[in-house]
N, C-alpha and C positions, 0 to 999 in steps of 0.2 A: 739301516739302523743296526742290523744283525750285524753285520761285518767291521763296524767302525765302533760298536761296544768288543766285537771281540780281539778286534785290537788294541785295542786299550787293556781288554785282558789281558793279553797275551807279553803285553809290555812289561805291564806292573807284576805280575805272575812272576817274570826271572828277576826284575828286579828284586823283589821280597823274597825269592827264592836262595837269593847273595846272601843275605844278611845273616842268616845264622853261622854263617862261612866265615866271618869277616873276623870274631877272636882269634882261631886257627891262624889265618893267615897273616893277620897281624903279628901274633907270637914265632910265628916261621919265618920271620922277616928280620926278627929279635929286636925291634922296636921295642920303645915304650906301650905298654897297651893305652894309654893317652889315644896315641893313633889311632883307635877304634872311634874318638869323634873328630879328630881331625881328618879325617879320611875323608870323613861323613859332612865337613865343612867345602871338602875340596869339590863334593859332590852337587850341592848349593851351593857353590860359586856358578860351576858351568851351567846348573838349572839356569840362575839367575842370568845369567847373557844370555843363556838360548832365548830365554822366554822375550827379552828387548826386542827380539828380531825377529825369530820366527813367526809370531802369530802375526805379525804387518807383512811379514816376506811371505805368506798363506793368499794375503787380499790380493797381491801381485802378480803372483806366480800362480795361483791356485794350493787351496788345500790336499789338494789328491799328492802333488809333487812335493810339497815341504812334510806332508805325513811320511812318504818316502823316503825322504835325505835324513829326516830323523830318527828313523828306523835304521836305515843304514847307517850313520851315525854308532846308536846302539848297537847295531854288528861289529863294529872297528871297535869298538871299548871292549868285547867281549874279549876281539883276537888279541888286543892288546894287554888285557889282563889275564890268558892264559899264558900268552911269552912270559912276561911277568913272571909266573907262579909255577912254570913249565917245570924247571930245575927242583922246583923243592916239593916236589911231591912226598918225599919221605919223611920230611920235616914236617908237613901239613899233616899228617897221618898220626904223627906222634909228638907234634908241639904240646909242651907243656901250658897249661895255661889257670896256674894258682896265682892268686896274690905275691908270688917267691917272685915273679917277673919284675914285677916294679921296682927296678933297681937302678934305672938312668937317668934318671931325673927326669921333672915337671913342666919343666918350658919346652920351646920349642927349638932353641939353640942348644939347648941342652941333646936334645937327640939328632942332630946333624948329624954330628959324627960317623953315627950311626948309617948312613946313606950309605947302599950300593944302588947300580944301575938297575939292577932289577925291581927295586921299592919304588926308585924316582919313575920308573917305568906302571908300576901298580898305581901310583899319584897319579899319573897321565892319563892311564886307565879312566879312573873315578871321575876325572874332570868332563872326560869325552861320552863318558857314561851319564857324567849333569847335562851334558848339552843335549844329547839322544835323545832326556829326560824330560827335556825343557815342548814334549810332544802334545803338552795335557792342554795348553791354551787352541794349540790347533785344529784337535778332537770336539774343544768347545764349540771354536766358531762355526767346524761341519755342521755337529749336532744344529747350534742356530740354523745355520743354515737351510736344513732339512727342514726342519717345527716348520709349523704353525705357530701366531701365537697363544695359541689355548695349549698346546703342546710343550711348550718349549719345556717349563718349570718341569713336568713330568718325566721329558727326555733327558733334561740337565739330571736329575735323578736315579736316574739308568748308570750313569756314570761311577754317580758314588757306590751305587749297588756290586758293578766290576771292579772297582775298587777293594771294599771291602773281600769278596770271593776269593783275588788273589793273593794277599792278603792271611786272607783264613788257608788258603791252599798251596800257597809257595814256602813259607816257613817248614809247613810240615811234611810235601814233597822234598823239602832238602834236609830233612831229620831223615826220613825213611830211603833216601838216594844213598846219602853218606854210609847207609850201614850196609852196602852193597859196593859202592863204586866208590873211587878215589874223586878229591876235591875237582883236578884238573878235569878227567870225562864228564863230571856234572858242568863243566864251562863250555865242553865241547856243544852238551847237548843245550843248552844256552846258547851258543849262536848258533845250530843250527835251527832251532826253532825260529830267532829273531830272523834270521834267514828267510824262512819260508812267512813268517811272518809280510818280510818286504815284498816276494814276489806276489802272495795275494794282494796285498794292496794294489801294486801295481796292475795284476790281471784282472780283479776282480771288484775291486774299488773307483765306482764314479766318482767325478770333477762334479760338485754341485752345480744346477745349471739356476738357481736363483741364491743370491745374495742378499738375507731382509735385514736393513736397518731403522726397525721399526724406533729403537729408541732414538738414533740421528743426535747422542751426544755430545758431536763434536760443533753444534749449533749452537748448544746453551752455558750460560756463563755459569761456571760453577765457585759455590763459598762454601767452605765448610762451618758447620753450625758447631754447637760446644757441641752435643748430642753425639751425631757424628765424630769428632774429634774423640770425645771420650770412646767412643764403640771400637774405633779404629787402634786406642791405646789399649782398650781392654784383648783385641784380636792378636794384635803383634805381642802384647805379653803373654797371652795363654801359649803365641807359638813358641816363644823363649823357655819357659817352665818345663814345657812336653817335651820339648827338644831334647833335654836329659835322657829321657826316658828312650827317645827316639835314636839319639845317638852313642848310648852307654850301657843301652841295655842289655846286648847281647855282653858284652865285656862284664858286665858288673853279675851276671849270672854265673860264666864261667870261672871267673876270678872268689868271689867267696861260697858260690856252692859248687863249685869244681862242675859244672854241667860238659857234657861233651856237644857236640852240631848236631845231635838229635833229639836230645833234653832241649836245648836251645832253639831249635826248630819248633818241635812240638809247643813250647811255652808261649813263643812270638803267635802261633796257634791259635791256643786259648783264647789268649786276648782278644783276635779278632773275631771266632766265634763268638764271647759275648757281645762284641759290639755289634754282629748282626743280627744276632736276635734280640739285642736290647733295640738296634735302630728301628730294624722291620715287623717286631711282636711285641715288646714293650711300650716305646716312646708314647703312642698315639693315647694309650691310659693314664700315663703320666702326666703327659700336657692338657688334658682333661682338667688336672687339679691346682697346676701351676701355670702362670705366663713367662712370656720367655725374660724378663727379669729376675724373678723367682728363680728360673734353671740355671740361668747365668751364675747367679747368687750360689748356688746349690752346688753345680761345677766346679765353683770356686772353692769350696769347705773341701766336700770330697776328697778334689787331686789332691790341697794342702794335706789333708790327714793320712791320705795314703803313700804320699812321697814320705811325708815324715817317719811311718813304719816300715818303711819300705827299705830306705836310711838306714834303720838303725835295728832290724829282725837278721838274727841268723841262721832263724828256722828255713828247711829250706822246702815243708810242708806249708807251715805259715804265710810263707812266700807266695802263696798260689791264692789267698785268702785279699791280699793287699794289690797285686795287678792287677786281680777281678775288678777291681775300684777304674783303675783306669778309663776302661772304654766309656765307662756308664758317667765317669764323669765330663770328657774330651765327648762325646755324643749328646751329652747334655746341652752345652756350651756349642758346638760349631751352628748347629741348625736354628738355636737361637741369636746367635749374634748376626748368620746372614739372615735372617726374619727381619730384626730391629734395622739393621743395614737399608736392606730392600724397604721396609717403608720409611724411613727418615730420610732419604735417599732421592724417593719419588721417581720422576722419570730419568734423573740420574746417576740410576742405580749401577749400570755396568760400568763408569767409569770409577765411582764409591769402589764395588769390587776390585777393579784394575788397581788403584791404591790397598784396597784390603793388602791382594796376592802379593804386591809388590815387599809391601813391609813385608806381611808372613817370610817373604823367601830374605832378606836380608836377615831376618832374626834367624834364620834356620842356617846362615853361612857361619855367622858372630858368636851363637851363644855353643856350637858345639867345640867350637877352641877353647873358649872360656869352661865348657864341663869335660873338655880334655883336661887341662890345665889342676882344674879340683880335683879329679880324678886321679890326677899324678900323686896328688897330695895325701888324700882321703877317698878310696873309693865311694863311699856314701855322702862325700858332701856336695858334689853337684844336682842331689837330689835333695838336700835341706835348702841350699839355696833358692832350688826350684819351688819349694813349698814355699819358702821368705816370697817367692816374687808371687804366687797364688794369693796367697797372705793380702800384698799387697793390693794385688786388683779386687780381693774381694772387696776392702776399704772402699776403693775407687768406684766401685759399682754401686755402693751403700751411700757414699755421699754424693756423687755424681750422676749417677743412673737414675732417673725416674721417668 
């Protein structure tokens, strides 16, 4: 269990670690900063295929070997987003990145032009970097595999715990990296980590020797109920809203408070520190007082009111006032919609899920084009939209939900 959560660390850790990277490198590229979600859509395309296959190509093969090809996988994105970004190191170092950028236009034909092989080569990167991505179903099945069923819910929970950690600790390792070393050595030591990353698994990571399919889903005839239906429309639109936030937020920090990869690191930070102490020392008092309709409900208000300040504040102290909202609300919301899920669901539930992830990852390809696209326009308006779509699920949860 030790070795296959900290793989999963180790995964999400460089992943998260990129991200405060990705204004810089965008504007060194002299795109549209748009590109900061379309990147981020190319990245959820390849999650989305990987995940079709690999977790079936896990049952087949074994888990130990497809945890391997997708780790190695995530090695080849890294080599290949260094070649990439090789040459501009000195552009990376001193790309501008105000608002003065936006000057190519909004679409995506609009920035064609703009293509050298080296970008088309960072696209190729991020694609191969979704599929690498696409790791976290096969981590699942191990962990099942491993449980018990008294265990299982507690080990699935392990997960989100390494989750959040890396997270909390790769944004602000690459704030505190960047002000020592150049963007390129921070990618070097990204794959060599994912590197050694692979050979542990390999050395040191068993082949599960039991397989439990205690649910045996694939026996029972499934319908979806209104319930259901609505929970699954409430899930895919919460991932469409955050997705702004997810895909635009490094850009829309550096663009109107001029933040630099360490401002920007440290920020992406915060945020997940509170959500760890909100998930792991908060939550349990909260839900004390509300059901998970009520948080759902609550979720909803929140992220609307804080996207909408969020939008429209040019303080850039204030600013640290309004993403604190984020976690508490997106933490609100996740652990209660898989709650309602899991029991309207019944026995089943994993396949309920397998639909959940499914939409989630198609809303997480679609809507960061779409808060590219706003963003060309208005940098604050793919986050009023985002509050519009909150807005509207809360409706949805008021007349629908009970």
């Amino acid at each position: 269990m030790f070795l296959i959560l900290a793989t999963a660390f180790l995964d999400i850790l460089w992943m998260s670690l990129f991200l405060p990277m990705l204004p810089n490198i965008i504007a060194s590229f002299g795109v549209n900063p748009s590109w900061s979600g379309y990147t981020q859509a190319v990245y959820a395309c390849g999650m989305f295929i990987g995940g079709l296959f690999f977790w079936k190509l896990s049952d087949t093969y074994g888990r130990k070997k497809i945890l391997s090809f997708t780790s190695i996988i995530n090695f080849v994105s890294y080599i290949i987003m260094l070649v990439s970004v090789w040459k501009l190191t000195e552009q990376l170092n001193t790309a501008s990145l105000t608002s003065d950028t936006i000057d190519i236009g909004v679409s995506l034909i609009d920035v064609f032009h703009w293509f050298t092989p080296m970008f088309v080569l960072f696209l190729v990167a991020r694609f191969v970097g979704g599929l690498g991505g696409s790791w976290f179903g096969v981590i699942q099945a191990y962990i099942s595999d491993i449980s018990s069923p008294k265990d299982k819910t507690k080990n699935m929970g392990l997960i989100g715990a390494a989750f959040g950690l890396a997270f909390l600790i790769g944004p602000a390792l690459s704030g505190l990296l960047s002000q020592v070393v150049s963007i390129h050595m921070i990618l070097i030591l990204c794959s060599l980590v994912i590197a050694l990353n692979v050979l542990s698994i390999w050395v040191f990571l068993k082949e599960p020797v039991k397989h439990i399919h205690t649910e045996e889903i694939h026996l029972a005839d499934f319908h979806f109920s209104r319930t259901v239906i609505v929970l699954l429309i409430l899930s895919c639109g919460a991932t469409l809203g955050f997705s702004a936030v997810q895909s635009m937020s490094g850009q829309f920090y550096a663009d109107r408070f001029h933040f630099n990869i360490t401002q920007i690191g440290y920020t992406m930070a915060m945020v997940w520190f509170i959500a760890i102490v909100y998930q792991w020392f908060l939550i349990k008092y909260i839900r004390a007082y509300f059901d998970e309709i009520i948080m759902i409900r609550l979720a909803f208000f929140i992220l609307m009111f804080s996207f909408i300040w969020l939008a429209l504040n040019n303080n850039q102290y204030v600013l640290f006032f309004w993403i604190a909202l984020f976690p508490i609300g997106m933490w609100a919301f996740n652990p209660s919609i898989g709650s309602l899920i899991a029991q309207k669901a019944g026995k089943e539930v994993w396949k309920v899920m397998w639909y959940n992830t499914s939409i989630q990852s198609i809303g997480q390809i679609f809507w960061p084009i779409l808060a590219g696209t706003l963003y060309g326009i208005n940098i604050g308006l793919p986050f009023l939209v985002s509050a519009g779509i909150f807005w509207i699920l809360c409706l949805i949860s008021i007349i629908w939900l009970s």
